[in-house]
C-alpha positions as CSV (number, residue, x, y, z in Angstrom):
1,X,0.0,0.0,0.0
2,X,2.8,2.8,0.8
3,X,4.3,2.2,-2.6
4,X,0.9,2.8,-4.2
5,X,0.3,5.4,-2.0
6,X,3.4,7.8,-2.9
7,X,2.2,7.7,-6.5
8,X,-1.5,9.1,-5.7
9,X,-1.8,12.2,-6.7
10,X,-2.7,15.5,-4.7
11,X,-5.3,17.6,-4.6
12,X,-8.0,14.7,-6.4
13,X,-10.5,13.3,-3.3
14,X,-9.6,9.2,-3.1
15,X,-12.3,6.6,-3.3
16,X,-12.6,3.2,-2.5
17,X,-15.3,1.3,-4.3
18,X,-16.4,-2.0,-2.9
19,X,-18.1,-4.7,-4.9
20,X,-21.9,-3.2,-4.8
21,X,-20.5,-0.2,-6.7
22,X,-18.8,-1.7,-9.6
23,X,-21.1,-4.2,-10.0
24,X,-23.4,-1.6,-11.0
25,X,-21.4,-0.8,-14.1
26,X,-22.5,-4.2,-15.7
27,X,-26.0,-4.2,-14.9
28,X,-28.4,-3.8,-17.2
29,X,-30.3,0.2,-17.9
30,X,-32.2,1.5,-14.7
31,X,-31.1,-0.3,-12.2
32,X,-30.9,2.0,-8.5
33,X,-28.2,4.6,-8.6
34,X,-26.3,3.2,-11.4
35,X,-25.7,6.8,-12.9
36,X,-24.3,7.3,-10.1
37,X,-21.7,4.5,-10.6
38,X,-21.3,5.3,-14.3
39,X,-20.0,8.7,-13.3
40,X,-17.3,7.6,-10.5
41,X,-16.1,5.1,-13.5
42,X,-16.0,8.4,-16.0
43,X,-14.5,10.6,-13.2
44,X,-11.7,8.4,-12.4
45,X,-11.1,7.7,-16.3
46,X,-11.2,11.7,-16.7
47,X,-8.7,12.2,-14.1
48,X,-10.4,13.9,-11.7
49,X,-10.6,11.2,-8.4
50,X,-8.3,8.4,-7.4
51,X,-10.0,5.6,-7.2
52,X,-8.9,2.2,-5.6
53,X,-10.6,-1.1,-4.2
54,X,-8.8,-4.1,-2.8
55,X,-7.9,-7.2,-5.2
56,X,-10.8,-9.1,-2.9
57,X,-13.1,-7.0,-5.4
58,X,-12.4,-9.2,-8.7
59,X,-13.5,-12.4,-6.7
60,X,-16.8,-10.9,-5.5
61,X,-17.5,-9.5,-9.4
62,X,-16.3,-12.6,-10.7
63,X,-18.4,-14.6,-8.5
64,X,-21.3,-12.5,-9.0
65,X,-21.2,-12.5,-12.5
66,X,-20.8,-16.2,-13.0
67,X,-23.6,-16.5,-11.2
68,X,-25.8,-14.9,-13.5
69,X,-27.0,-18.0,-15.7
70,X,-27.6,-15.1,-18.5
71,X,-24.0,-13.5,-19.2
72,X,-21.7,-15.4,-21.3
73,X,-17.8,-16.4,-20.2
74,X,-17.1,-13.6,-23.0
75,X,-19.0,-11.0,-21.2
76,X,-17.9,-11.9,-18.1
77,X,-14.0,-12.2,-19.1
78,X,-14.2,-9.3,-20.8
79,X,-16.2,-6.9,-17.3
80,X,-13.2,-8.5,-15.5
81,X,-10.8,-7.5,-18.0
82,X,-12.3,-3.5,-17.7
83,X,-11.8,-3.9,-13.9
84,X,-7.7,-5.0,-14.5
85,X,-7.3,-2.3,-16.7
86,X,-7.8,0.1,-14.3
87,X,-5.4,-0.6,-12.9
88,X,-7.3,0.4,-9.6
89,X,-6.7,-3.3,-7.7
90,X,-4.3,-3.5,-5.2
91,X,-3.1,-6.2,-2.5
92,X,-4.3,-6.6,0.9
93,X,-1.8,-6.8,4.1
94,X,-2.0,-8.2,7.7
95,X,-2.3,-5.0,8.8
96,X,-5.5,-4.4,6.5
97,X,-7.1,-7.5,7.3
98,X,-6.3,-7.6,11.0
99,X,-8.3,-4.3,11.1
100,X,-10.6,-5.9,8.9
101,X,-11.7,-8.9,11.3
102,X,-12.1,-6.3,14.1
103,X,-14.5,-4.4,12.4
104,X,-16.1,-7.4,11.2
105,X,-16.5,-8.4,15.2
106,X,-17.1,-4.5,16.4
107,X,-20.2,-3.7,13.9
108,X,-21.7,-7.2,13.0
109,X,-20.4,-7.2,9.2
110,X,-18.6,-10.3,7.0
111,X,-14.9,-9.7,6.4
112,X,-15.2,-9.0,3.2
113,X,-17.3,-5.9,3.8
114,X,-15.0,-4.6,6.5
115,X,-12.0,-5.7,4.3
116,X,-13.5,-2.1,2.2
117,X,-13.4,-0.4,5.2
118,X,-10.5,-0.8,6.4
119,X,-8.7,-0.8,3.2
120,X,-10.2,2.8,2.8
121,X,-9.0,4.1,6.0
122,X,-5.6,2.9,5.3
123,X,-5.5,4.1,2.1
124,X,-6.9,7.4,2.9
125,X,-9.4,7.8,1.4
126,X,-13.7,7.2,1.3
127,X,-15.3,4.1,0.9
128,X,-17.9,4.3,-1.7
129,X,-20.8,1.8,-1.2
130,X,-24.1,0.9,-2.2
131,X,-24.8,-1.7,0.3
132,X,-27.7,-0.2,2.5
133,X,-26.8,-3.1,4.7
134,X,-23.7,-3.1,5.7
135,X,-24.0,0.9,5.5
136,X,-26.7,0.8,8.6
137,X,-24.1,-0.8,10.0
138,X,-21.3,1.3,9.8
139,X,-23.0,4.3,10.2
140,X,-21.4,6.9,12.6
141,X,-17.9,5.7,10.8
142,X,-16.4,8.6,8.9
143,X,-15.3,8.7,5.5
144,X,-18.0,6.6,4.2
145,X,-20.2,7.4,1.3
146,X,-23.8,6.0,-0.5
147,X,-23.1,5.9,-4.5
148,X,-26.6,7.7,-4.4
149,X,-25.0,10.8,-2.9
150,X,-21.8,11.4,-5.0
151,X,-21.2,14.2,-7.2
């Protein structure tokens, strides 16, 4: 993470998507707050955020999307292939999931929701969700953001 972290650049507000968020770029027209989603993408691609998830994320998508008996391997290989080109995964450490399983235990979430979280706070920067769930949760944590209310 510190080598990542002394490339990020200043002055650009640093998100960190979990897997309810991207997963909305691959959903089909109208689905809840995917404009929302579709922008983050276009901002990062523009320039104008830094945005970051941890390599957890292209298990959960993966999974996800094999799951849905509609999409073909191709489709699917080539939404996982968008995610890697990115270039916006990046490795969890024992410090990361330590903090992780504490958070799981603290507010009642899986691991690999409070792997987001606490990748976020030890990246710097706001975890972007939009898991209602898991965001009752959490709520009263700072630094954490609804897709719905990003602009």
């Amino acid at each position: 993470m510190e080598e990542r972290t002394q490339m990020m650049g200043f002055g650009r507000k640093r998100y960190v998507a979990d897997a309810s968020v991207i997963l909305k770029w691959f959903s089909r027209a109208g689905e809840g707050e995917m404009e929302k989603a579709i922008q983050l993408r276009e901002d990062y691609s523009k320039g104008t955020i830094e945005l970051y998830a941890p390599e957890l994320l292209i298990y959960e998508i993966a999974n996800v999307l094999s799951y849905k008996g509609t999409l073909k391997e191709e489709l699917i290989s080539k939404a996982l292939a968008s995610i890697y080109d990115m270039d916006i995964l990046m490795p969890v450490n024992l410090q990361i999931m330590t903090t992780a399983v504490r958070f799981a235990r603290k507010f009642g979430i899986t691991v690999y929701d409070s792997c987001y979280l606490s990748f976020a706070m030890e990246a710097g920067g706001h975890l972007i969700t939009a898991d209602k769930t898991s965001l009752r949760k959490i709520k009263g944590v700072p630094g954490i953001l609804y897709i719905g209310d990003y602009e």
